[in-house]
N, C-alpha and C positions, 0 to 999 in steps of 0.2 A: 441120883438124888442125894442131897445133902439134910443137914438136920441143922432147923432152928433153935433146939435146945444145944445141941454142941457149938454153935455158934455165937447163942449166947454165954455158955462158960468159957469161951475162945476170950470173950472180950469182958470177962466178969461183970454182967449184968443176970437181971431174971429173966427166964423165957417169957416171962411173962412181958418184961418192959423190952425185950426183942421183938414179942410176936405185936406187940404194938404199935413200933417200930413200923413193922413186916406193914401191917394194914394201913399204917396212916401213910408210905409212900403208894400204894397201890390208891389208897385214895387222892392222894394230889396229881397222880399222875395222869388219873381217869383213865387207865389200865393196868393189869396187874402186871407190876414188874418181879415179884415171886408169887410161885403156884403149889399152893400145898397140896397134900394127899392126906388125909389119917391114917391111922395104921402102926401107930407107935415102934417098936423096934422091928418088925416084923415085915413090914409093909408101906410106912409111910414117909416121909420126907418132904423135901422142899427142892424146888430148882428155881433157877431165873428163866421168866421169859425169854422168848427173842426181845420182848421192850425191854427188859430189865436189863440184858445184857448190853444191848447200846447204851443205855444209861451207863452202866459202867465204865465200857470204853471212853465215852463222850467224855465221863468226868473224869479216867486219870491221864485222856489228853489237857483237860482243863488243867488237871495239875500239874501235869511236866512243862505247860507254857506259862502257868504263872511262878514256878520254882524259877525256871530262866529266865524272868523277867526280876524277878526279885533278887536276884542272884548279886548283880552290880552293886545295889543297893545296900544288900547284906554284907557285902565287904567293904562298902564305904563304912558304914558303922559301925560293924569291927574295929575298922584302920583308927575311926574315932574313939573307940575304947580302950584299944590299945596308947593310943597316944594320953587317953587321960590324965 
């Protein structure tokens, strides 16, 4: 298990606008992609579903093929600011 409030100091937000976060992809998804426990230090935590982790996978394949895609393009514009 992982922890929501450590993930949100990870990326300096509130747990509170993490764990908001947390519920509004679980609702667009129409299943939950993280599964809390309570239990605070002692007991409780957060993991990703099975859904949740395909989504992950899913999206930083989405990013490594739009990085590549954009790639070309990014150093044409470069080459044109260089040349400015």
């Amino acid at each position: 298990f992982g922890s929501i409030s450590a993930a949100a100091r990870g990326m300096e937000m509130s747990y509170k606008h993490a764990w908001d976060l947390v519920e509004d992809m679980n609702r667009v998804f129409g299943k939950p992609l993280v599964a809390a426990q309570t239990g605070g230090k002692k007991g409780g935590g957060a993991q990703l579903t099975s859904v949740g982790l395909a989504v992950v996978s899913r999206f930083r394949a989405i990013e490594r093929a739009a990085s590549s895609a954009a790639a070309v393009h990014m150093q044409a514009l470069q080459a044109e600011i260089d040349a400015g």
